[in-house]
Structures are given as C-alpha cells and as structure tokens.
C-alpha positions in Angstrom: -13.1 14.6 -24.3 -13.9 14.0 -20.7 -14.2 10.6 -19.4 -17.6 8.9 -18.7 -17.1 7.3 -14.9 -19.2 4.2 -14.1 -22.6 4.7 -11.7 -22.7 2.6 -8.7 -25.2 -0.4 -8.4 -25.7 0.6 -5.2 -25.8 4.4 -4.5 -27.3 4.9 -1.7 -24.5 3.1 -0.1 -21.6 5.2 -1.3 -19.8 7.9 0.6 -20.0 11.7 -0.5 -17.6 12.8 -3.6 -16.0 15.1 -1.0 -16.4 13.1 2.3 -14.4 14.6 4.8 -13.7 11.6 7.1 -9.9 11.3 6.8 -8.0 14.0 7.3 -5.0 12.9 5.3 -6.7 11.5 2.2 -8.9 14.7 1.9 -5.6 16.7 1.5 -4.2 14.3 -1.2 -7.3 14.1 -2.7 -7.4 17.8 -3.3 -3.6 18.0 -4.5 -4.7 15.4 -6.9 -7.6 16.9 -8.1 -5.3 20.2 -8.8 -2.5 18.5 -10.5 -4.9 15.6 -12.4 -8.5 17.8 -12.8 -9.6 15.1 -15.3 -9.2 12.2 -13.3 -11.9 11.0 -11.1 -9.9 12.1 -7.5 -13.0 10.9 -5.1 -14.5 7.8 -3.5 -14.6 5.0 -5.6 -18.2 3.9 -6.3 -19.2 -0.2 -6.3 -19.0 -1.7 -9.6 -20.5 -4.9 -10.6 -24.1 -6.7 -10.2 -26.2 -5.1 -7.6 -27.9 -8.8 -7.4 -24.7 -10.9 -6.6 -23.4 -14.0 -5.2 -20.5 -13.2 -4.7 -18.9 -9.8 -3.0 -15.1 -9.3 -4.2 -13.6 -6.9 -1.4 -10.4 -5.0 -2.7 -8.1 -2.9 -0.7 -8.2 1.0 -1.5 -8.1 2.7 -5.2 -4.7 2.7 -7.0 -3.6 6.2 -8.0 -3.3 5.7 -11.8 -6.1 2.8 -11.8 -9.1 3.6 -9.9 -8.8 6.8 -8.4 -8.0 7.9 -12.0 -11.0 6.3 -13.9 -13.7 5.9 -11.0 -14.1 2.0 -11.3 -12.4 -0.4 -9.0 -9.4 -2.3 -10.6 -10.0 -0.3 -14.0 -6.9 1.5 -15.5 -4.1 -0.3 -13.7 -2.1 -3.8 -14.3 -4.4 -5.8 -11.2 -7.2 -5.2 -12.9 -6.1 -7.0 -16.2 -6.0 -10.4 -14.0 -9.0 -9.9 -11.9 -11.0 -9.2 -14.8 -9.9 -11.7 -16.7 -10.4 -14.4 -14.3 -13.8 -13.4 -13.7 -14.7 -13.9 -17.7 -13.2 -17.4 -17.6 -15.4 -18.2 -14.6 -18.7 -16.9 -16.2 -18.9 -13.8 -13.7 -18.1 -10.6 -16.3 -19.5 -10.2 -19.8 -17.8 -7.6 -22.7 -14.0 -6.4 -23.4 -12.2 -5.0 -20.5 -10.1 -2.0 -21.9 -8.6 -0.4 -19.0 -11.5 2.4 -19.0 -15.2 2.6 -17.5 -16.1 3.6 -21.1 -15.8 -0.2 -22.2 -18.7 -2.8 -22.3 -17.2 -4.8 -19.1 -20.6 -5.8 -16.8 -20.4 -8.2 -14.0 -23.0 -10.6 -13.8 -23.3 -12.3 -10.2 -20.6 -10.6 -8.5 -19.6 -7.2 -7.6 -16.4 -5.4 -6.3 -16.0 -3.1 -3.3 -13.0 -1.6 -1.6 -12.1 -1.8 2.0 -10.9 2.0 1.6 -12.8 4.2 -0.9 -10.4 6.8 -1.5 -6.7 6.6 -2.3 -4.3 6.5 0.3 -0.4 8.2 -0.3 2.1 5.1 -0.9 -1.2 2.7 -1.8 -1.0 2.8 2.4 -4.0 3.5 4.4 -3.3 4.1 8.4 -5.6 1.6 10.5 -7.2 4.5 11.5 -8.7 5.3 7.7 -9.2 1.4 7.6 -11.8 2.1 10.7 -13.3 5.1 9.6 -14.2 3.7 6.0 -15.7 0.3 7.5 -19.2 1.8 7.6 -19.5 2.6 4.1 -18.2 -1.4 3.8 -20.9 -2.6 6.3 -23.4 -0.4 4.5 -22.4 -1.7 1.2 -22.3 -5.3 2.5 -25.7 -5.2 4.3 -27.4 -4.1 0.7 -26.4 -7.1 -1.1 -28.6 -9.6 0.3 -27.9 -12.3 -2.0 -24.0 -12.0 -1.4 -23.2 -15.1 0.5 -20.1 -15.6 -0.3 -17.5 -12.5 -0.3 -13.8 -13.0 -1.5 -11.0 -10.5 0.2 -8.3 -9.5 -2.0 -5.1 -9.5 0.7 -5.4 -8.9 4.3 -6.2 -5.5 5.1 -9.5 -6.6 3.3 -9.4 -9.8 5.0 -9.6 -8.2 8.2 -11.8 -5.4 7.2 -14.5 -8.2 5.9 -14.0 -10.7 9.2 -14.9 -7.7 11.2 -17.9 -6.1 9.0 -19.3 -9.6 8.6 -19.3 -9.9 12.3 -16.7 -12.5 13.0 -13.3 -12.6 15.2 -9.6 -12.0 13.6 -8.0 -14.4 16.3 -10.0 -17.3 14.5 -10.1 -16.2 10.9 -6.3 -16.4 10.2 -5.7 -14.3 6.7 -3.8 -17.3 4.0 -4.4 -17.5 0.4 -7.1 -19.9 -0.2 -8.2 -19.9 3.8 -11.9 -20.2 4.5 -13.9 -18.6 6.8 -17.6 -19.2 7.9 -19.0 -16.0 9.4 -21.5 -16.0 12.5 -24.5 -15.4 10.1 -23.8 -18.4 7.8 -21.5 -16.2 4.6 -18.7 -17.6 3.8 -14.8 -15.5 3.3 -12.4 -16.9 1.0 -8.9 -14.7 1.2 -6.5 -14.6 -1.8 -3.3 -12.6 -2.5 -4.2 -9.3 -4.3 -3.9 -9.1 -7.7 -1.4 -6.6 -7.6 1.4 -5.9 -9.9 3.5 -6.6 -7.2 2.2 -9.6 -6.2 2.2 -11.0 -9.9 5.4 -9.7 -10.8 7.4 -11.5 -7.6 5.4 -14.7 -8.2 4.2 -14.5 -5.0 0.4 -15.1 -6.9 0.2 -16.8 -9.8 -2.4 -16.8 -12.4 -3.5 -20.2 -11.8 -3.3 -19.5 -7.5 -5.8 -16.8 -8.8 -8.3 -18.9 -10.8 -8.0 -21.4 -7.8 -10.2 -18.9 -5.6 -12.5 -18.1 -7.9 -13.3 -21.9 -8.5 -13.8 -22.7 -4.9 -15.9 -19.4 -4.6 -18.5 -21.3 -6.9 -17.9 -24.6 -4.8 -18.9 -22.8 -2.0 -22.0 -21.0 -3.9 -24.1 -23.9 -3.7 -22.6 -25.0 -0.4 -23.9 -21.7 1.4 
C-alpha cells in the first residue's frame, strides 16, 4: 500500500514537487525517485498549525526521514526527540509513529526547513541555502502569529537571522542564544536534534526541553 503524505498548512507557500532551482539536488532527487519510487523524493511541505506561535526552522530533509515520508522530522531518529518534547510542552497532540499516517497534530507551532529538498551527504552548498530562502521568507511572512521562531543548528540560524531581516555579525549562533529581530520576533537557536548530536552528547535531552521552555517564556514576552 502506498503511503499517505501529509498536506501543507500553508500551500500556497511551498515550492513545486519538481522545482528546478538547484541544479544538484534536482539530479539526486531524480536518482532517488528511480531507485526509491515509493518514497516521497520532492520538497518537503510545512507541517504543523497554520495559526502558530511558534515557527520551528529545521535544516534540510534527511534521506530516510523526510525526504522518504514527506513530513519534516518524520521517519528518522531527530524526529523521535523533537516530537517528543513538543508533547511534553503542550505543542503536539496524538502518537508519533515514525509515519505521516499517524494522528501527530501540532497545535501552536509549526515546522519548516531552511532547505526543502534533500541535499547529498545531509550537506547543502551556501548556494542552495540562498536559492531556497524565498520559499522560507514566503513561508515565514504567512504565519502572522509566529512571533517567536526556534532554529534547529546554524545553517538555520543563519538562514532565519537573514529572512527575518536581522544581521549575522550581531546574532552569534549558541544553543540557547537569543535574538530580537528588527520587527520585534524573537530567535532562540538550539543544537539540532540529530542523531548525531544526541548520540555524542553534544545535546542532551534536557538541553533540548530547556529551549522549548524559554520559547514559551518568551511567548508572552513578545
């Protein structure tokens, strides 16, 4: 049976299933979509609460995770944590089970990726980072009610300073570092929740809940 792939909240913001914009990820796209023609193998839509608070930024779609099952974070070990932690924090309702075909809703917060489509290595080239940041400003700009956005590691962190209109040199990337942009939202960086990152101890489960706390500190201080 084929899998069912989540809708986007926000549609109208989301790039073509065969956008053409990079070069080098169009080409693994289509070797993908030869080898793996049950997997997903396009940009990865939004997923979460088209009315949120709170804007989680990720950095591109893992190859096995989201580039396999449509959703952000869905399918691959970050996504056990990040869901996880947004259920203890009030923010996601249901079961996660690794699969868009679960009952996992966000309420109040929503997920988007700095990169929409999977880069070789988990690596995108600053210029793909460049050339995806419209469909990030366009995604931003529809979520009116998003004051406060989290970036997961600092390829997002810099993606996020710069579509929310703010200047790298003074919004330093640091887990837990907090960043008031020009128009008033607020940036809170964390670690990614990578296996990688969890595995090496470099983020901890509790470093993790940490950001999400302060994210609803800083709800009712935006």
């Amino acid at each position: 049976m084929a899998m069912r792939f989540a809708p986007s909240p926000i549609p109208e913001t989301e790039p073509p299933r065969d956008c053409p914009r990079c070069p080098r990820l169009v080409a693994f796209r289509e070797e993908l979509r030869a080898e793996y023609p049950d997997w997903w193998n396009a940009p990865v839509n939004a997923f979460g609460d088209r009315d949120a608070w709170l804007a989680i930024i990720g950095l591109a779609p893992g190859k096995h995770g989201a580039n396999r099952t449509g959703r952000p974070f869905t399918g691959d070990h970050a996504g056990v944590l990040l869901f996880d932690t947004l259920a203890k924090f009030g923010l996601a309702t249901g079961t996660y089970r690794a699969t868009p075909e679960d009952d996992l809703a966000l309420t109040g917060a929503i997920v988007i990726n700095a990169v929409k489509c999977l880069p070789p290595q988990n690596k995108p080239t600053p210029e793909e980072i460049r050339t995806c940041r419209p469909f990030l400003e366009g995604q931003a700009a529809a979520l009116p009610n998003a004051r406060v956005f989290v970036a997961l590691g600092q390829i997002a962190h810099q993606s996020a300073v710069k579509t929310l209109g703010g200047r790298l040199p003074k919004a330093k990337f640091g887990h837990l570092a907090e960043h008031r942009m020009p128009d008033g939202r607020l940036l809170l960086d964390s670690y990614h929740c990578s296996r990688y990152n969890q595995n090496t101890g470099r983020l901890t489960p509790e470093m993790f809940e940490a950001v999400f706390a302060r994210a609803l500190e800083l709800k009712d201080l935006s």
